[in-house]
C-alpha positions, 0 to 999 in steps of 0.5 A: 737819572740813571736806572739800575738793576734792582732786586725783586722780593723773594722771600717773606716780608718778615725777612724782608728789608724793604728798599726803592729798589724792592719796590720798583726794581731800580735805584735813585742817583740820589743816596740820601734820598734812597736811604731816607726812603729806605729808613720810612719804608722800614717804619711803615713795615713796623706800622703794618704789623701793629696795624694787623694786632687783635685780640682775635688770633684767627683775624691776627693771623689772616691779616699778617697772611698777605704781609708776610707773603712780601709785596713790593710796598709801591703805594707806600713807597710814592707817599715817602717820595712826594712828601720830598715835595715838602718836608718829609719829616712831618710825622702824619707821612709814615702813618698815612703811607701806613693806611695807604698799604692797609687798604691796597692790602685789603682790596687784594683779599677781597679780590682773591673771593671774587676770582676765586683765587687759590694763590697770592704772591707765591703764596696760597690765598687767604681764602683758600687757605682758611674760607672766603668768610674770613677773607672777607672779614680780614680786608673789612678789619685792614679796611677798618684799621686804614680808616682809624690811621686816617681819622687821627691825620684829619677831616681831609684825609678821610673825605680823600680816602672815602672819594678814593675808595668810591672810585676804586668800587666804582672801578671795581664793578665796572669790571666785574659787569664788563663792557655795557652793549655800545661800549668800546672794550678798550676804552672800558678797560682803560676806565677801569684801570684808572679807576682800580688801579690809578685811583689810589696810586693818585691818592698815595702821590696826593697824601704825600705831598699834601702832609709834605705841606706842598702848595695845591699846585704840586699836589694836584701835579703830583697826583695826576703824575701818580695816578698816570704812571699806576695806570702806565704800570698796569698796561706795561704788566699786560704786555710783559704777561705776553712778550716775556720768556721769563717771570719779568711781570712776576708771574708765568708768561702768558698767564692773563691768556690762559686764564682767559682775561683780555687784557691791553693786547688781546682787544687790541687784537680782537679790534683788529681781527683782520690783517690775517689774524683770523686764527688768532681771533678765534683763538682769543674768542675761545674758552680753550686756551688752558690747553698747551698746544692752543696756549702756545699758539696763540701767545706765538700769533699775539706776540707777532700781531700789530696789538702789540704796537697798539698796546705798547703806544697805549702804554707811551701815552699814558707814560708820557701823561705822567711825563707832562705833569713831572716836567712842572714839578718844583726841581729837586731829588723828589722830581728827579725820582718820579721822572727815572719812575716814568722812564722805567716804566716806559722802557720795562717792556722794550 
């Protein structure tokens, strides 16, 4: 299946018309597809803004903040195509794609308090714009309105949502405490990029195909198939973060190194610190990278290191993962899109 360049969203969401295309940068081969998507995204943006409504201006405001500030609507955009696997005209898809985005939407304002974050696509934080209490009460109010979407789909989906949302925290804390004395860091980065990150893409692929009324089978594949490409997304971000000359991964090259997080690349250098690379390890190690000088030459020696083979094979496995549980998918448009979906993501970052 053919990928084609896409658009990326540039302006607020309010002037935004969500398409496949805004989401992953890539269009289906299959029109109709495309436009049936195209059609439910618009109606889960509609769903957003009626989910932000209270009596309180303050917290109607802060919870319109994040929207309004764009987002590519991934998560809700997998609902709508797994629920291809099925019919994806039942009406509990649109609204269960709707409390998907509420409860990714929440995360990120709960995220913000805890980097401390001053800016949020684009656009400057919740918390630096009002304070971190009403951060923290807005993702509360989107997390509770998730949940009374949820609670009118049924017992199951409450039960998924809540086993999600433990393994997202669980995720969550593992990295804010970081590696535990004998953890390999890598293998706890990975954990915790598929408990953070993987955890509710999987749900998304699940509830889609689930209200689709596909057989268990298809669901739990395409669960699993979700789950894969979200964590595969993750570590192909890391990777642009370092070899692209332009804002590819969305944000200034070289970002995660300047702010000192260590991402796929740099503890694959730090596994690796020999082969001449000490200077590098040094670097790395340091807390100095904000500096220019510094900054450049460690992104220079980082770009040339063999972590980036590793990182990049990394990022194979767990595309081809997704690959796997794809291939045994029922045939037909839905399948056709999650595959040209793990193909992008393996090939964004060659």
């Amino acid at each position: 299946m053919p990928l084609r360049a896409g658009h990326t969203v540039g302006t607020a969401a309010r002037d935004w018309e969500p398409t496949v295309s805004t989401v992953v940068s890539m269009e289906l081969a299959d029109a109709a597809l495309e436009a049936a998507v195209g059609e439910s995204l618009r109606r889960v943006e509609a769903g957003l803004r009626a989910a932000a409504e209270s009596e309180e201006a303050l917290l109607a405001q802060a919870s319109r903040h994040l929207m309004d500030a764009g987002g590519k609507r991934f998560r809700a955009t997998l609902v709508l195509l797994a629920g291809h696997f099925g019919n994806p005209d039942d009406p509990r898809i649109v609204p269960a794609a709707v409390a998907i985005e509420l409860t990714h939407l929440a995360t990120l304002y709960h995220d913000d308090v805890m980097d401390e974050a001053d800016i949020r696509r684009g656009h400057p934080s919740a918390n630096s714009r009002w304070d971190n209490t009403v951060a923290i009460l807005t993702g509360d109010f989107l997390f509770a309105r998730a949940s009374q979407i949820l609670a009118s789909l049924g017992a199951e989906a409450i039960r998924i949502q809540a086993d999600t949302f433990t393994q997202l925290v669980s995720g969550q804390i593992a990295e804010t405490l970081g590696p535990q004395p004998g953890q390999d860091p890598l293998d706890h980065y990975l954990r915790v990029a598929q408990d953070k990150t993987g955890s509710l893409i999987a749900t998304a692929g699940r509830f889609g195909a689930m209200f689709g009324g596909a057989p268990q089978e298809v669901i739990d594949r395409v669960a699993r198939a979700c789950q894969a490409i979200g964590v595969a997304f993750q570590l192909s971000d890391d990777i642009l973060d370092i070899v692209s000359e332009s804002d590819q991964s969305g944000k200034t090259p070289g970002t995660d190194l300047r702010e000192g997080v260590r991402s796929l690349p740099v503890l694959h250098a730090l596994r690796e610190p020999g082969m001449g690379s000490e200077r590098l390890a040094e670097l790395l190690r340091s807390t100095g990278l904000a500096d220019p000088d510094l900054h450049s030459e460690a992104l220079t020696l980082l770009r040339a290191h063999p972590a980036m083979d590793a990182a990049r094979a990394d990022l194979q496995h767990w595309a081809g993962t997704a690959r796997d549980e794809i291939t045994s998918l029922p045939a037909g448009s839905a399948k056709d899109a999650l595959a040209a979906l793990c193909e992008f993501v393996s090939e964004r970052t060659s």
